[in-house]
FIFI-328547 format. One record per residue: x, y, z of N, C-alpha, C in turn. Coordinates in Angstrom, 2 decimals. Example, Ala and Ser with C-alpha at 12.3 -4.5 7.8 and 13.67 -1.06 7.14 Angstrom:
BEGIN
PT     n_X     n_Y     n_Z    ca_X    ca_Y    ca_Z     c_X     c_Y     c_Z
PT   13.19   -5.69    7.80   12.30   -4.50    7.80   13.20   -3.30    7.80
PT   12.85   -2.25    7.08   13.67   -1.06    7.14   12.90    0.03    7.87
This chain:
BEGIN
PT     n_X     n_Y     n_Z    ca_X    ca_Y    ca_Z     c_X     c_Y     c_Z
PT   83.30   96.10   75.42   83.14   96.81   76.68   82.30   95.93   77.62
PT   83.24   95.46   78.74   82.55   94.58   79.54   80.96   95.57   80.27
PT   79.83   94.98   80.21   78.67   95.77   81.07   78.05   94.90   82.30
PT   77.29   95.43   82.82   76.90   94.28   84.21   75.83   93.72   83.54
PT   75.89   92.50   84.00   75.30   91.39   83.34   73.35   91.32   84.18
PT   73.95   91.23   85.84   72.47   91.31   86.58   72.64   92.44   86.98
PT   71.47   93.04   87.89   71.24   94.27   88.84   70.74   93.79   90.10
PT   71.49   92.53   89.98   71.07   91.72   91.91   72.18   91.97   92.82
PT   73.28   91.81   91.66   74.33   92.17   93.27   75.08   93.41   92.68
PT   75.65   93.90   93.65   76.60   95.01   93.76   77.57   95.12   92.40
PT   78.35   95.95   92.18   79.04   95.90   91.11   80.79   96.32   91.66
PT   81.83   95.63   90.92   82.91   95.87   91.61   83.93   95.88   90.28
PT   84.62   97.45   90.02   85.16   97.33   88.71   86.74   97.40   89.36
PT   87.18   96.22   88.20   88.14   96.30   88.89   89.32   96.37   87.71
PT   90.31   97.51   87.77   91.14   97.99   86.48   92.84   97.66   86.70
PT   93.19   96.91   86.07   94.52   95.99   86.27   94.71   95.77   85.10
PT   95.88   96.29   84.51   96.03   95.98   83.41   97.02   94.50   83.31
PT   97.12   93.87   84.38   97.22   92.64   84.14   96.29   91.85   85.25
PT   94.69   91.57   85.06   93.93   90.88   85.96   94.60   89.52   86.64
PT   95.05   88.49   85.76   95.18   87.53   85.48   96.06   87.36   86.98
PT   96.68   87.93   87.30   97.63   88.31   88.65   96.74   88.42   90.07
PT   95.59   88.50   89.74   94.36   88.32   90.93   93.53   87.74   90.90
PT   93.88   86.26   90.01   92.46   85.65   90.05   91.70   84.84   91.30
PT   92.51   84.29   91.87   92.32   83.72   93.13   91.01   84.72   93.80
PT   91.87   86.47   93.91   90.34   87.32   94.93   89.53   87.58   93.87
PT   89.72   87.53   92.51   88.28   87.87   91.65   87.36   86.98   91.60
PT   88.01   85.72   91.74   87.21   84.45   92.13   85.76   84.19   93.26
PT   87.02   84.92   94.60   86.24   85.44   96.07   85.61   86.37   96.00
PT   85.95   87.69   95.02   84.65   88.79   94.76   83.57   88.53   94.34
PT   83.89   87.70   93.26   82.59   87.61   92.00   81.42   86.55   92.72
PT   81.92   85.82   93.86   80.33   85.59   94.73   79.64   86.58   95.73
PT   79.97   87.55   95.91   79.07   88.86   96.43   78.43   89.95   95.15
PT   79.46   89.92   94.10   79.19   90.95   93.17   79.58   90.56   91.94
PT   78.79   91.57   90.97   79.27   91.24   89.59   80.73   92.09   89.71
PT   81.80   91.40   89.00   82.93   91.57   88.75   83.07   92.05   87.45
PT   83.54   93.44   86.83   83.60   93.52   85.56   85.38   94.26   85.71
PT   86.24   93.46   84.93   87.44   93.33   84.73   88.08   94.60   83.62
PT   88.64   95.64   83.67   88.75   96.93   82.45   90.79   96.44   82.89
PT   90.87   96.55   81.52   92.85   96.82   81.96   93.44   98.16   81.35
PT   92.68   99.39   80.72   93.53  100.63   80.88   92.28  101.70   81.59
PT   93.06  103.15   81.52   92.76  104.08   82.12   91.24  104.50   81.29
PT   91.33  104.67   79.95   90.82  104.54   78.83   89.67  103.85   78.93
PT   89.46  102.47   79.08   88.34  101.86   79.02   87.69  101.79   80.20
PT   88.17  102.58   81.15   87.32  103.07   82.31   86.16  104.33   81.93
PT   87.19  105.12   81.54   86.03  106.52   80.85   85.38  106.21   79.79
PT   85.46  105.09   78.75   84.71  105.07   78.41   83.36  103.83   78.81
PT   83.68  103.19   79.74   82.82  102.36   80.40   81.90  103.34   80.86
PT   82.57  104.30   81.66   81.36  105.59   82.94   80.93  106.37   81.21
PT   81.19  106.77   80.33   80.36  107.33   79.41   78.91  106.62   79.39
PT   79.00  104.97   78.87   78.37  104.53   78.99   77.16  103.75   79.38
PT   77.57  103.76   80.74   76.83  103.44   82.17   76.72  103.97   83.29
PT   76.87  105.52   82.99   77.29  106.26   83.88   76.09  106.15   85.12
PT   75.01  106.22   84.31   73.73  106.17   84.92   73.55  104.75   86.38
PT   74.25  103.84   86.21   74.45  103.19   87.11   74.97  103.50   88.12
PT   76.31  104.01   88.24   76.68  104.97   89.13   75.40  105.88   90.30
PT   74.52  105.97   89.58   73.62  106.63   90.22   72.40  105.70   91.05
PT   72.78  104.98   90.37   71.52  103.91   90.88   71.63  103.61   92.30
PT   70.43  103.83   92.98   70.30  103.69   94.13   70.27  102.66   94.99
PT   69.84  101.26   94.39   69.92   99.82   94.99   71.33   98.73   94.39
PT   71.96   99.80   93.49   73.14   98.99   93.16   74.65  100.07   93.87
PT   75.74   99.69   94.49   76.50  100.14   94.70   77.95   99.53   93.78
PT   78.88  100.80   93.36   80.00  100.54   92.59   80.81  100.85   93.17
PT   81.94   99.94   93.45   83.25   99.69   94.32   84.25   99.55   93.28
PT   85.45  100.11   93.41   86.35  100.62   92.26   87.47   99.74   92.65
PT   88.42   98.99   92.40   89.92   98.33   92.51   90.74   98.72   91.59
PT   91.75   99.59   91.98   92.43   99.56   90.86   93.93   99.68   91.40
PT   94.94   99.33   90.12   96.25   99.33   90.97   96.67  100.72   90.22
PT   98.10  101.24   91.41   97.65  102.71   91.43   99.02  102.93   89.78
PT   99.87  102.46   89.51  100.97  102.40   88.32   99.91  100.93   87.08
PT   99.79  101.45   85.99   99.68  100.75   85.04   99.90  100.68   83.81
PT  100.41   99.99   83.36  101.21   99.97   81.79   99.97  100.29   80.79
PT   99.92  101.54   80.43   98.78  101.69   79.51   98.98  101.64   77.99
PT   98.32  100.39   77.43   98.73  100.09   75.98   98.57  101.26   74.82
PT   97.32  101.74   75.11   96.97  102.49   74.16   97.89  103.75   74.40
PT   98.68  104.14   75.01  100.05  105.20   75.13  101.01  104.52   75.19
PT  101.50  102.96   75.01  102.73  102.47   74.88  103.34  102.99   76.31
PT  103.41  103.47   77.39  103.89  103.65   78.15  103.20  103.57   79.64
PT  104.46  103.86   80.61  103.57  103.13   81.93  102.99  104.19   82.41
PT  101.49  104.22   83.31  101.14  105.47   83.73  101.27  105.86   85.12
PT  102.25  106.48   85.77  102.27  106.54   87.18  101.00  106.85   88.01
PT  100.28  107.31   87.41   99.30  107.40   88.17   97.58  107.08   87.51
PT   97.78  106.08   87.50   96.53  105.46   87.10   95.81  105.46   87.94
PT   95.54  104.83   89.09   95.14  105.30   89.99   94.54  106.30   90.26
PT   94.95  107.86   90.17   94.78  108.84   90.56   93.50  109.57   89.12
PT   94.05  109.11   88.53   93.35  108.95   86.80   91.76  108.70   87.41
PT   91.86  107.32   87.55   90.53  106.48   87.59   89.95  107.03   89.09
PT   90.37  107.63   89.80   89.55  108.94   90.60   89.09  109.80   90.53
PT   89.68  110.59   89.24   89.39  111.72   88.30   88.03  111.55   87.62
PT   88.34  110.51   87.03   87.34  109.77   85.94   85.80  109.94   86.44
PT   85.93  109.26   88.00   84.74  109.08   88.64   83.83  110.53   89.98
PT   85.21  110.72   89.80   85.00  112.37   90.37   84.49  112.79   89.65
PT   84.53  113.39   88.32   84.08  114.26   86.96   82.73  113.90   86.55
PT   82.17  112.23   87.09   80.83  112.15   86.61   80.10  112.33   87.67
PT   80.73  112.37   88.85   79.49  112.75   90.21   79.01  113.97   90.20
């Protein structure tokens, strides 16, 4: 489970279950912010289980990327709305 490494810059999660297809702007992100890379729906909720408390943190801000269809491994199938998922996810812990 990728976690943020500093608490100097901003945090920007970004859920693609194929990253590798954006490296060029993760490249251009990851000098403003820590970049932490998740590729299913799944290891998003359980990332916010874990760190949810960051979320809250007041001198760090979390910026979400995600693409909105993703092939989710752990269901063998594609999820139309992943996207809408990983809004849920972060809705439910605010």
């Amino acid at each position: 489970m990728p976690s943020p490494i500093t608490f100097e810059k901003n945090i920007v999660l970004w859920i693609d279950d194929k990253p590798s297809n954006h490296l060029k702007l993760l490249k251009q992100t990851r000098k403003n912010a820590e970049v932490l890379t998740l590729t299913s729906t799944k290891m998003v909720e359980a990332w916010m289980k874990e760190f949810q408390w960051i979320t809250k943190w007041v001198d760090i801000e979390v910026r979400v990327i995600s693409d909105m269809v993703r092939y989710e491994v752990d269901r063998n199938l594609p999820n139309f709305y992943a996207g809408v998922d990983v809004l849920e996810t972060f809705a439910k812990s605010g």
